[in-house]
Each structure stands twice: as C-alpha cells, then as structure tokens.
N, C-alpha and C positions, 0 to 999 in steps of 0.2 A: 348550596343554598341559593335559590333563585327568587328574587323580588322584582316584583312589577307594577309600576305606574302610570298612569296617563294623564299626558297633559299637551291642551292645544292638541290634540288629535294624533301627537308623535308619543310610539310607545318606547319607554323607559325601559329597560332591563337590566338591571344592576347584579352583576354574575360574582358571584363569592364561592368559599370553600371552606369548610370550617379547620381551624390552624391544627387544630387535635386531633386530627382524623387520622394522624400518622399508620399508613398498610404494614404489613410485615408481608415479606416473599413467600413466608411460610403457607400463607394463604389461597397463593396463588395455584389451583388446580392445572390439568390438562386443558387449554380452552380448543375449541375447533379449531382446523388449520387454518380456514375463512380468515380467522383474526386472528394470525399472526403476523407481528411483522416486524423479521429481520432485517434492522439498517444501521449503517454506519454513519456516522459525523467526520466529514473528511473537511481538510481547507489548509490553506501557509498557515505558516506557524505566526498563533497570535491574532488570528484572525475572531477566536472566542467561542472554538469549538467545545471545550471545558467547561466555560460558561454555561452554553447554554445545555448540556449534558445536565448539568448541575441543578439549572433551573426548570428542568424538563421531569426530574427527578422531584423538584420540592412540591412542583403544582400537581405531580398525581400522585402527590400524598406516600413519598419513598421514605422522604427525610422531614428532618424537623425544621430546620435552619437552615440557610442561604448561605453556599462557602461565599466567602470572603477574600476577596482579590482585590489587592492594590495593586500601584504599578513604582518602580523607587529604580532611578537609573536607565529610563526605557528599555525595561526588563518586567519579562510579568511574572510577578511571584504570588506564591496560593499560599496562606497563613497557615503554618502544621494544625492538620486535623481535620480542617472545615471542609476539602472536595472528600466525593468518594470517589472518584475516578483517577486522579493521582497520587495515588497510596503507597506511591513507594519512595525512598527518602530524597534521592537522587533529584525526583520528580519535584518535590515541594522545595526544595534547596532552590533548583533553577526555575521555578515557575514555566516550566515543559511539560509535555507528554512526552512520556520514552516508550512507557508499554499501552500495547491498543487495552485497554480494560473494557470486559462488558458485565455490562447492565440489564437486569431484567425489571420492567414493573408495567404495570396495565394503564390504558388510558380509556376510558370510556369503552367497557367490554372487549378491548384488544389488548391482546399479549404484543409486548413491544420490547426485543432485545434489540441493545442499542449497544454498539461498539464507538467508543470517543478514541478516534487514532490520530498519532504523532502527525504533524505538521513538520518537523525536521527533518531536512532529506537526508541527513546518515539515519534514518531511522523510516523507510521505505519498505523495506521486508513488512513490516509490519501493517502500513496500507494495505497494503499487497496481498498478504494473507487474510485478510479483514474483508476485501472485497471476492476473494475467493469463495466464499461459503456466505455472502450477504447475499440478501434480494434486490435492494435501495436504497441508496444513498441522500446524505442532507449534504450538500457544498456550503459551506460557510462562507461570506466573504465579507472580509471591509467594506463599507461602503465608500469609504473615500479611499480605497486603495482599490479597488475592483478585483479585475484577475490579477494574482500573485506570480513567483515563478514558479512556487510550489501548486498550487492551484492548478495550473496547470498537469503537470506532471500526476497527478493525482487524480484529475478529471480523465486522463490517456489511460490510467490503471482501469476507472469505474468503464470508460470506452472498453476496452479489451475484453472485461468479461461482461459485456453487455447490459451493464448494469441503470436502469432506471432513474430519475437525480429530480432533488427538487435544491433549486437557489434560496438561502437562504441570505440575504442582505439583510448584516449586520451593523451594527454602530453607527444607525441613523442619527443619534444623538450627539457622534463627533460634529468637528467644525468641519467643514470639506464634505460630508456626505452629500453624497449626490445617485440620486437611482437614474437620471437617464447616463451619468459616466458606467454606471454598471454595468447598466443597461449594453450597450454599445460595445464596452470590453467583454462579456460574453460573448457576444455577437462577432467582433472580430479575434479574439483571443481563441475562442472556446470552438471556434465554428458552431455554436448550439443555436438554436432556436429558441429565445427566452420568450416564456407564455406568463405576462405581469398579471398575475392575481388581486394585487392589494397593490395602494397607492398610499405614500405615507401623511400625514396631516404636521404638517410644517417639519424643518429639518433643523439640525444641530440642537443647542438648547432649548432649542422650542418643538422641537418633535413631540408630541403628545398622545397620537396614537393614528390609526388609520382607516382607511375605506376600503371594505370586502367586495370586490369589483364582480364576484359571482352573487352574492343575496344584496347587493347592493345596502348593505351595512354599513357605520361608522363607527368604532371601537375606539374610545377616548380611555385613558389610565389618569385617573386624578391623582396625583402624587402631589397628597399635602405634607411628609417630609422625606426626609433621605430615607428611614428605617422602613418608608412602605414597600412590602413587601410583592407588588401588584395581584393581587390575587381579586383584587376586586377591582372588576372596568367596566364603564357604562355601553353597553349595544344601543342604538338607536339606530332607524331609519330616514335614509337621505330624503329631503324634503325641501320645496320650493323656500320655508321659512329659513334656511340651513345659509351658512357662508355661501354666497354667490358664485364664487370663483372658484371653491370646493365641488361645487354640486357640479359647474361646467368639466372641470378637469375629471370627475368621476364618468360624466357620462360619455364622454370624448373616450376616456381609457375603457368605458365597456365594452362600448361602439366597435374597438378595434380588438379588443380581445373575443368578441364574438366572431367579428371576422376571421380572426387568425384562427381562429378554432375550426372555422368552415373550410377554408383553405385545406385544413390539417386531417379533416375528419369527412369521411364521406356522410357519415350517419347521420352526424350533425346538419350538414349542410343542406340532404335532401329536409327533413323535417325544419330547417331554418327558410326554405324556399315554400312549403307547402303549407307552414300553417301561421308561421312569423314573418313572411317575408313582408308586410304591410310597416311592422312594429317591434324592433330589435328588441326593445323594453319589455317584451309581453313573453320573452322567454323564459319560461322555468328553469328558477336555483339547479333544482333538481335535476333538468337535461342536460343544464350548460356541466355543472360539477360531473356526470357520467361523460359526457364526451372530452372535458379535462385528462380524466382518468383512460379514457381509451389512447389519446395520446402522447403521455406520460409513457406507456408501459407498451405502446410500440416506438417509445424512443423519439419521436416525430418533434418533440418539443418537453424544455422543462420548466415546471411550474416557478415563478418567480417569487414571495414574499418576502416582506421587511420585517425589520423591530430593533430593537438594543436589547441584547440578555443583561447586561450589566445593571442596565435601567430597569428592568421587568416586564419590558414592553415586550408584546407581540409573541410570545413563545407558544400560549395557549392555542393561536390559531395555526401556528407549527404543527402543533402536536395534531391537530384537527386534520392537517394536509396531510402527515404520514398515512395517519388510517384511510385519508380516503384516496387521497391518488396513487401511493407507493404498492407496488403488490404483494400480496400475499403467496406462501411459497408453493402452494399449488399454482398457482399463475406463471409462476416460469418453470420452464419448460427443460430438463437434464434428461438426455435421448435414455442414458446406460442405466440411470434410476427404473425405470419401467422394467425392464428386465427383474427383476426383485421383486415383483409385484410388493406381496406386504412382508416378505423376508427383512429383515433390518441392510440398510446399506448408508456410513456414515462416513464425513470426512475427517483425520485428526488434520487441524489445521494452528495447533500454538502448543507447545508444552513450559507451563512456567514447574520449579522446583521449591516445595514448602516442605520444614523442617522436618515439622512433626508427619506429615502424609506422603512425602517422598513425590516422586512428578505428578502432576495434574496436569491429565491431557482433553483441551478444548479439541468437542466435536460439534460436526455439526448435521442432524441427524436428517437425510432425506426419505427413507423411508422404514416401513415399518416401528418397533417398539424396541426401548433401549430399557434394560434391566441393571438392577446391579446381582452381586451374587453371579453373575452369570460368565462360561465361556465364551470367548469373539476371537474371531479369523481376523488376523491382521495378511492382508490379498501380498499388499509388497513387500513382506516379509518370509511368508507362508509359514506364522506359526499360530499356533492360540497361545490366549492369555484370557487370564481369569481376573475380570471386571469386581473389585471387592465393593463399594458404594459407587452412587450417583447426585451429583451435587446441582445446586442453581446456580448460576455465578451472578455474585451481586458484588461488583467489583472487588476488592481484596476479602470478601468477607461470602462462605460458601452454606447454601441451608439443602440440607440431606431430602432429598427425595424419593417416590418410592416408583417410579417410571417414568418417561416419557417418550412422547412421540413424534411422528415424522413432522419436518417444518422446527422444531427449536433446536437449538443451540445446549448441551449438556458437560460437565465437567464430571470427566471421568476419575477415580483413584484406582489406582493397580496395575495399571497398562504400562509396564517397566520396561520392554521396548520399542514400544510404538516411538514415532518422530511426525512431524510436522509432514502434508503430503501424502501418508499413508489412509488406504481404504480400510474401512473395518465392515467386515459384516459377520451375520451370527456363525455360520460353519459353513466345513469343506459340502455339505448337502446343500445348501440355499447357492454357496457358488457355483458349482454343478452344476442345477436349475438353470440360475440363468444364463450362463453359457449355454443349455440347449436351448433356448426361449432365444438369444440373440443368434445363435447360430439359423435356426431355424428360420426368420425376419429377414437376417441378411441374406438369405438364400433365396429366399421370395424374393428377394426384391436384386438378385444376380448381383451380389457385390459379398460373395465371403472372403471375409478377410484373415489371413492367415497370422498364426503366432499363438493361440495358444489360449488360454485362462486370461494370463495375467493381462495380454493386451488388450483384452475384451472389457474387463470387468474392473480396473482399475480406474476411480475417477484421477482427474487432473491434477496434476498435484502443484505447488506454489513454485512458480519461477524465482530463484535465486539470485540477486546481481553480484559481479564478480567484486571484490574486492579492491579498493586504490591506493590502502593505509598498511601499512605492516612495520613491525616493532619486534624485540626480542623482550621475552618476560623472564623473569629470574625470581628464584624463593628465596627467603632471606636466608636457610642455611639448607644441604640436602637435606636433613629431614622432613623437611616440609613438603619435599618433591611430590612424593605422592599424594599429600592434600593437594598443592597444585595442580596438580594433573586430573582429582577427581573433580575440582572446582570447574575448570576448564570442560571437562566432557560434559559435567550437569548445563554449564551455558552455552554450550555448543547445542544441546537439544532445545534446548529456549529458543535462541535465536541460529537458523541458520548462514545469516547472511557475516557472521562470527569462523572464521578459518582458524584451525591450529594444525602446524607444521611442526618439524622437526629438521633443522640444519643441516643437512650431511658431513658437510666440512666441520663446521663448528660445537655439533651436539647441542646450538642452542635452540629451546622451545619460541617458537616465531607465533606475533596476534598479527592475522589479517584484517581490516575493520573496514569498515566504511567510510569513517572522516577521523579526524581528532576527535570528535566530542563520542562518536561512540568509543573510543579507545578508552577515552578517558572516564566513560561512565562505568565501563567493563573494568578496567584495573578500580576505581571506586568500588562496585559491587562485590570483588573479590578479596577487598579490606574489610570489609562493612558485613557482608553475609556470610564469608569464611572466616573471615579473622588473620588472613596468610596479607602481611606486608611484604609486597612483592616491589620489584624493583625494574623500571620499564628503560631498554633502549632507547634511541632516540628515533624517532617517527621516522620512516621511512617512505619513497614512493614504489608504487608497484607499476613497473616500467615493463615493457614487453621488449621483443625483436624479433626483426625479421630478415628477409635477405635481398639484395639487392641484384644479380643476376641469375640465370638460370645456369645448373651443372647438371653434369650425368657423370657418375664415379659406379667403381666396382671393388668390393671387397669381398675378402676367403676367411672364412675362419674353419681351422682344422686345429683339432683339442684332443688328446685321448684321454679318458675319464676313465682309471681302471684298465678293464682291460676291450672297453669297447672305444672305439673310433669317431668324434663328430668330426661330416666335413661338410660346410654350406659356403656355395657360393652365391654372391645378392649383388644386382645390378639396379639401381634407382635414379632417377632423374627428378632434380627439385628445382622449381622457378617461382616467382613471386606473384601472387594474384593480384591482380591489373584492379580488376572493378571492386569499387570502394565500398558497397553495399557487404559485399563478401571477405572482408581486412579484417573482420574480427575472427574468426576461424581459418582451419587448413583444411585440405581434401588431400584421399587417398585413392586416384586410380590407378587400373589396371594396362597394360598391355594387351590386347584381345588376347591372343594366346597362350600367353603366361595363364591368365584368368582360365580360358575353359581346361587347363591342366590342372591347379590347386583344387585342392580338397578345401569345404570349408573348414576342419581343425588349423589346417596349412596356412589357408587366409587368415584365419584369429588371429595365429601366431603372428603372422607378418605385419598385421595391422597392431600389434600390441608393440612390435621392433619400434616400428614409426610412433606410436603417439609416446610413448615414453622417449622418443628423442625433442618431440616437441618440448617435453615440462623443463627443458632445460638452454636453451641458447649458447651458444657459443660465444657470445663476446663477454656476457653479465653472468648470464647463466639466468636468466631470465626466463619464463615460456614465450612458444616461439606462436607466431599467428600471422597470417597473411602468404602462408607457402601451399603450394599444392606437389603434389610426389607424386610420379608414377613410377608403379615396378615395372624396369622392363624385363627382368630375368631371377627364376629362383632355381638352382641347380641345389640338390640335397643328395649324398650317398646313402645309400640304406642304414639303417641303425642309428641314423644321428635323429637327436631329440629335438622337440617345439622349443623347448627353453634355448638351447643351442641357438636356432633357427631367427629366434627373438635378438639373440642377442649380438647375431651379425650383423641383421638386418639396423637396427637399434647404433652400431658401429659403425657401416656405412653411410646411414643418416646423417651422423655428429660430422664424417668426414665431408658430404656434401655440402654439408651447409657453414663450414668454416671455408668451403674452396670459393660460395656462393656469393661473400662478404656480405657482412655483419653489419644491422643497421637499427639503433635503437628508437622503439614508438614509448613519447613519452604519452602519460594523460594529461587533456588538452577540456578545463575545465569553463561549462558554461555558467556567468556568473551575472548578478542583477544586484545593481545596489540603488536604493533610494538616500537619495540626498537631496539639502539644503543647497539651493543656486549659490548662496556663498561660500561654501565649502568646494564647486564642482571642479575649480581650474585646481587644488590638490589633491583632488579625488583621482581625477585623470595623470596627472604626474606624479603621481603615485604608483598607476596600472602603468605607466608607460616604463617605470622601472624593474615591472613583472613582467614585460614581455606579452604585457596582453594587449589586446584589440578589442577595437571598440567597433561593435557594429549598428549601435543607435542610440540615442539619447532622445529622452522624450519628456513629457513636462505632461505630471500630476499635481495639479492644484498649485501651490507656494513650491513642490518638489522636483529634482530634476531623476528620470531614471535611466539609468544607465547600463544600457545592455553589453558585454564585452564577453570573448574568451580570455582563457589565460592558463600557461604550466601551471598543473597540482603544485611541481617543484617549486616555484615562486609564489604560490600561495599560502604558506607555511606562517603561522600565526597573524594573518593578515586581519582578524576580529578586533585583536589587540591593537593593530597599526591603524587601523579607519577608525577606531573610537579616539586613538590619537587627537588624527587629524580631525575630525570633525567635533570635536567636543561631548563625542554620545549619540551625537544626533543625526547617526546611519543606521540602515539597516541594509543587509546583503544575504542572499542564499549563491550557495554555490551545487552544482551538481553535476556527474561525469559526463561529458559532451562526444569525444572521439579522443582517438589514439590518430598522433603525427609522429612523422619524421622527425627526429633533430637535427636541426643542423650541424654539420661538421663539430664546427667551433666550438659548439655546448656539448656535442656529443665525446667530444676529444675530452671536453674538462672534464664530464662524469666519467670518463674511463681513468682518467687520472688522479680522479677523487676516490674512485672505490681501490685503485692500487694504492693507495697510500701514497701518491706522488703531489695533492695537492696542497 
C-alpha cells in the first residue's frame, strides 16, 4: 500500500505493506532465471546476520511476526520458536548459527534463496559450502566494530570463488557507530574498494533513517514505540528546505560516488564526460544504478549501505540492492556447465539427516530441469540413484514441488549415497555428450586434456579444513555400539569437516572437530537426536611431525607366502622441505632412472608404501608433513606381489625417518580479542602465560584489540578464563594460523606426558 502527499512542493510517500498478507512458498512458481538470486548472509559472529535474515523474511511477507532477540550475559540468544533460520536446539540454546539454513521467498518479482551462515569459525565448512554454489554475497558488519576477524576470513572464502558482495553496515543505532571507521577498515582490512550508496541520518540513538545517494532520496522510519514493526517509512526528496548540513553532506557523498563510479566504469565515464560533464546532478538514478551494477559484478567495487535490523531500519532498501546489483545466475559464468547444454548438471553441496525422510541432500541446480520420480548419475560416484520427491527448503520446514530449474537451489529425498561435493547429472548419455562437446572445444582450441570423464565433467567440489581437535567417544554400554557408529556416519555426511577414526593401538573410536564448540555441539546432537549418552575423552590437540635432517637408508624384505617367494629391495632418501609455503604437505620424487624403469602399477604401489608411512610419525605417531622422499632404487624378483612392494617400501620410510630425528609441529593459533582498556594489562598476562605473542594492539572506540598468536595447547578453556578476567566484557575469535616447531623444552614435556612420565 502506497500513499501520496504533497506539500510545499516536496513529495511525501508513505511506503506500507499490509501485516496479513502473510505468502506461503507454496505459491511460489518457476520464475525466470533473470530473477533469481542466489546469495548468502556471511559476517563474525554476532554481527546480525539472523537478524536481518529474519527481518528480510517478515518484510516480503514469509512470516508473521518478528523473531525476538535479546541479549543476557553478552551472549545473543533467540527466544525458542520466534527465528526460522535457527531451528535447530543447539542453535536457540546458544543464540548461534551452527547450520547455514536456506530460505526461499520473493521480493518484488525476484526469486531470492538466501543462505543465513555461521559466523563461528569452528563452523567454516559451512561458509564454505555456502559460497560454493552462491552467486552474492550480503557481508554484514558492525558498525562500531567494522571488519571482524571472522570477517575477514569469510570475505577470503567469497574472494576464492569469485563471488560478488554487497556491505551491509549494521547497528548504526549502537553507541560507537561510525560509517567513515567502516568505511576505512574495509578499505584497509578488506583491500576492497567500498562504493557508499547511502549515508546514514544521525547515528547511535538518534539514527532515524537515511539518504539514497543514487535517487537522491531520504528515507526516515517514524518509530512511535518499540512494538513498531518498521514496515512503514516516509521517502522524500532532498531539498533546499531539508537540514542544511544533511543536504551538504549528501551532495558532497554523491559528488564522489559518481566519481568513483567513473573511475571504475568506462561506460559510465565516457557518457559522464559527453552529456553530464557540465552537471554531476543532472545524472539519471537509472544510469548511475546500471553502472553500480556493472561494477559490483566485475568485482571492481562493493556496494556500501547502512541500517539496524534490530531497529527495522533500512532492510527494505537491502533487499532493493540484492535485486539490483547482486547477479543473477545466468550472469556468472561455470566453463564445464555449457557442455550440458540443457541436460540437468547439479551440485550436492550439504546433506542434513531427517527422521522420517532419511538424508536430504541440498543441490544446486546449474543447468537444465530437476525432477522428482526421476533416475541421476551421481559423476563421483558412477552410480544411479532414484530421486523419489523434490522439496523447497524454507529453513527446517520443506514444501514438495513438482520441478525445477536451472539457477535455484532444490532439496532432494532419495539420494542415499550422494555426500557433499558430488556432481549429479541425469545419465551415463547426457555425460557422454558432454565429454564429446568439451573434448571437441579443447581440441579447437589445442589444449586436450587428458584423464578421462570423470576429470572433464566433475564440478568442484568443497575444500575441507583439516582438523585441530580430537577426543575419544565411548557408548555407554556395547550395545549401543552400533547406534553409535550409525549416528557418527549419518554426521559424518552432514558435515564433512567431522573426522572419525579408529585407534589401532587402543580400539578406541577417536572425533576429529574443529574447536571445542563443535565437539561439543556434536557430542550434544548425538544425545539429543540419537538418544546414545555417549561418554567424551578429554579434548586433545592434533599435533603433526616432521624431521629434522636428511637420510638415505636401504631396506629388503623377502617373505615366502605359501609356496611362492616375495623379495623387494627399496632404497629412499628423506630430507625436510626448507620453504615454508610448502611445510604443510610432503612430495614424492623419483630418481631419473629408477622413474623410466617402473611401470605405473609399480609406482602406485610405491607411492602407496610412502604415503601410508606419512599417516603415522615416528615420535607420536602423529602424520608426518614437511618431508620430501626420493626413491633412489627399487629391485623386485619376479613373482613378488604390489602389496609386498607397499609394504617394504612403507618399512623403509618408518626406518628413515626415525634415523632423520623426530621433531613435533604444534598448531600455532591466530587469535583477536576485544577488550576494555581496564581490563588490557590482565589480558596480556594472561597471553604471556600461553605462550603467546602479541603482534598489535590497536584502539576501537572506548576498546582495545588485541592481535596475538598462541599454542592450541594453551589455549584450552581459555572462553571460560577471559570472561574470568574481564567480568564478561570480552570478546575473542580464535582460528588455525600455522603449524611450528616446539621447542626442545615443551617438546620433551609432551613426550613425557604422552608416556605416562609426567
């Protein structure tokens, strides 16, 4: 509902929506690909990504009511019931994101799936995946916090896959907000290019609403009491009669957002020289918003705007920015998609597990149409599987459909081995196809690449981080083993960045996690959704090794098996890689001559010897990384077998690298804490009794931040110890920085801790 006034020559538009108009998904058709648009809400944790999820949700008529978040303990908790995007118990308990949940619902004739993702970095897999299969990105930030450390790390994820971003500057209504500190910590944080749309109209409690620096607009929210819901805000245009010092500051911030756009845009700039260059002011809404959007989506720059979701300010003109600067999924550009012309080709990129329907696996569909009833070629698998429905995902809550198409986002049931990663497309015929359609292109263009189907046609699948946490889980009595073990594989498929092992020594079942808090939400979920009260070691660190000289050794092994003969002899040389770039992996070369002798069966074998002696270290038994190996010699008698082969070579490894001495890499964590100036000098002697380093300290507003490393090993309940010390009134992210040396000293102790001697 739109009403219009005039008065004194300024026009009035008073923008409403009527509260009843509540949509159902059900409604929602196939819209063109034009309007769709896949984007995620990324930002540090707490910065009000949920929020505005929520609020982004009630204005295009999702929901009914406004979730309901207070804050108790400088902790943000969401009252059970009220988000749809934190639906799971865990979630509402801690006032967290744990799982990315998406959302579908329309904004002004565009289809808009929205992913609201974790801000916790034990919970990064999930960014991860999220940006994997998005088009665009919203960045959330404080505005009196600016760039976070999470922030960061998140913006290097949207960087990697090339992903598009608009800044959203939040919590203009704190005290400390400030858009030119944002401004600048972009700028140097981010290395981006911030292009400021909108300028806010007074800040902290007096923030009231803002100026649209493209239509040259002023958007005011009259909030006559807390219950207003902002759905109603007056537009008006800027005017000589208007706050003096408002209308200066608006046209000053045009002034320079036209430039930077000229700067940024060739297209812009010649039409800003040939027909405006008299009168910046006489440029059309309409040219400047198209040349926005050209360099949004070549990356050249990302759009800036304000508001508070908390407050209800400013979301609607969010939602305006999606549709028109973020692109659409025809607008970016997947080389390997084109091969498929309209054959289906889709990504699984999340499998969550529901009781009654068994996995639901999130895809995301690039091309062609997705069916249910239907069989699909899982590529990294090579098998079929029969697709029984097709669902909407409207956060924990699924509405059955009866197709869809390329550009969205679809929730599968049936697909019982598919995992995270995997391509799907309709059959072994359509894969065929486009192998000869890409063979044929790279051949044109003199670059065929060898390997086969699977390397051609498999999209990308989600980079994994390796684990830093591990623990031993126990059931409360055997019988439960096997519920254990089925619990454990159904969240092994949810989440991959989740490890389960098996002890050799001990027989006991080992969690690899990410931090404490996913350890801890994981053993939670598996009381809560299984019912099995499991019983957790004590947190451990996942500590590597590596070696400290270079050796060359020779080992024989001769076995008679029956009544046939193995005899292999294996000569290897192992030294420790120098450049630091390369300390997180090993390499395996050759010898020249050895090399043009092996068969490749021969080489598998031997390169299977070696990487199975890395998974194991010689001092801890830790995996080993930072060695490189060369065979210099492989002597075999006839009749002796690969496994044989494996197993000398595999033998003489273990023997190199105990002659090599033994040298353990602990992880060496980068950490940020914001504090109170009178809390900083126990802050710091605090860190100096972890062993950590401090490599800046810097001053936000009334806060001090403090940038340091420090051992995982000494960081071990340290949440608990800084709310100690500071009364509450810290905040800290930790996330994995490098793997060092220990010194002697400590390296002595942890060997004498794990024997039982300390």
């Amino acid at each position: 509902m739109i009403s219009q006034c005039f008065c004194n020559t300024h026009l009035y538009v008073l923008i409403s929506y009527p509260i009843d108009d509540v949509k159902s998904p059900r409604a929602v058709v196939n819209p063109d690909i034009s309007k769709i648009r896949n984007i995620g809400i990324m930002a540090h944790i707490d910065a009000g990504k949920t929020t505005t999820t929520e609020r982004m949700l009630y204005y295009s008529g999702y929901t009914r009511a406004l979730g309901v978040i207070h804050f108790q303990f400088h902790v943000l908790y969401v009252d059970d019931g009220d988000t749809v995007t934190d639906f799971m118990v865990q979630e509402r308990e801690r006032g967290i994101t744990i799982q990315s949940a998406a959302v579908t619902f329309d904004w002004k004739k565009h289809r808009i799936n929205l992913i609201d993702t974790p801000g916790h970095v034990d919970f990064t897999l999930e960014v991860e995946r999220a940006l994997r299969v998005l088009d665009g990105a919203v960045a959330v930030f404080d505005a009196s916090a600016g760039v976070e450390a999470q922030t960061l790390t998140v913006w290097r994820q949207a960087e990697k896959h090339h992903v598009p971003c608009i800044c959203f500057l939040n919590k203009m209504d704190k005290p400390g907000a400030s858009l030119h500190f944002s401004i600048e910590s972009i700028k140097k944080k981010l290395k981006a290019n911030p292009v400021l749309l909108q300028i806010p109209i007074g800040s902290g409690k007096s923030f009231t609403g803002l100026v649209d620096l493209i239509t040259n607009q002023q958007m005011t929210w009259r909030v006559k009491s807390r219950a207003e819901d902002g759905r109603v805000f007056e537009t008006k245009f800027l005017s000589q009669s208007d706050d003096p010092e408002l209308l200066q500051d608006a046209m000053e911030a045009r002034a320079a957002l036209i430039e930077q756009v000229a700067d940024l845009d060739d297209e812009f700039a010649e039409l800003l020289l040939g027909d405006y260059g008299e009168n910046f002011d006489a440029v059309p809404p309409a040219k400047l918003q198209e040349a926005v959007r050209r360099v949004t989506l070549a990356r050249k720059g990302v759009p800036v705007l304000c508001g508070s979701s908390l407050r209800n300010k400013g979301v609607q003109p969010l939602l305006d920015a999606i549709t028109a600067y973020l692109p659409a999924p025809n607008e970016r550009h997947h080389d390997l998609v084109r091969w498929y012309q309209d054959d289906l080709c889709a990504l699984a990129f999340k499998v969550v597990h529901d009781k009654q329907r068994g996995p639901l696996v999130f895809v995301r569909i690039y091309s062609g149409t997705m069916k249910p009833q239907s069989a699909v070629l899982n590529i990294n698998r090579n098998n079929t599987e029969r697709m029984s429905r097709l669902l909407l995902p409207f956060a924990d809550q699924h509405v059955e459909i009866p197709s869809l198409t390329a550009g969205n986002i679809a929730l599968c049931v049936g697909l019982k081995q598919t995992v995270t990663g995997d391509t799907i497309v309709s059959s072994k015929a359509s894969a065929a196809a486009a192998v000869r359609r890409a063979q044929k292109e790279t051949e044109g263009e003199g670059e065929r690449k060898r390997g086969g189907e699977q390397a051609s046609l498999v999209l990308a699948g989600v980079e994994v981080p390796e684990p830093v946490f591990f623990c031993s889980i126990e059931p409360p009595t055997m019988a439960k083993q096997a519920d254990l073990e089925n619990a454990l594989t159904c969240l092994q498929r949810e989440d991959p960045s989740l490890k389960v092992r098996v002890d050799s020594d001990s027989g006991q079942t080992i969690l690899c996690g990410m931090g404490e808090l996913h350890i801890e939400i994981l053993h939670d979920r598996i009381r809560r959704e299984y019912g099995i009260e499991t019983h957790l070691g004590p947190l451990q660190v996942a500590y590597r090794e590596t070696i400290l000289q270079s050796v060359a050794t020779t080992d024989t092994l001769d076995r008679t098996v029956g009544e046939r003969r193995h005899m292999v002899t294996v000569s290897v040389a192992v030294c420790p890689i120098m450049d630091s770039s390369l300390l997180t992996s090993c390499e395996i070369t050759y010898d020249e001559e050895v090399e043009e002798q092996l068969s490749p069966d021969v080489r598998e074998a031997v390169e299977n010897g070696v990487n199975s002696s890395y998974l194991q270290g010689p001092l801890l038994g830790y995996p080993v990384q930072g060695v490189s190996t060369m065979i210099q010699s492989v002597s075999m008698e006839p009749g002796t077998s690969l496994a044989m082969l494996s197993a000398c070579v595999s033998r003489c490894m273990l023997k190199a690298l105990r002659q090599a001495g033994g040298q353990v890499l602990e992880p060496v964590m980068s950490l940020e804490v914001t504090v109170g100036e009178e809390h900083l000098s126990s802050v710091l002697g605090d860190l100096a009794q972890r062993r950590g380093a401090i490599r800046d300290i810097q001053s936000r507003h009334d806060n001090k931040v403090l940038l340091a490393t420090a051992p995982l090993a000494e960081m071990m309940g340290y949440s608990t110890a800084l709310r100690t010390l500071t009364s509450g009134n810290a905040t800290f992210s930790l996330q994995l920085d490098i793997y060092e040396a220990m010194n002697p000293q400590h390296q002595n102790a942890l060997l004498n801790k794990m024997a039982g001697l300390a």
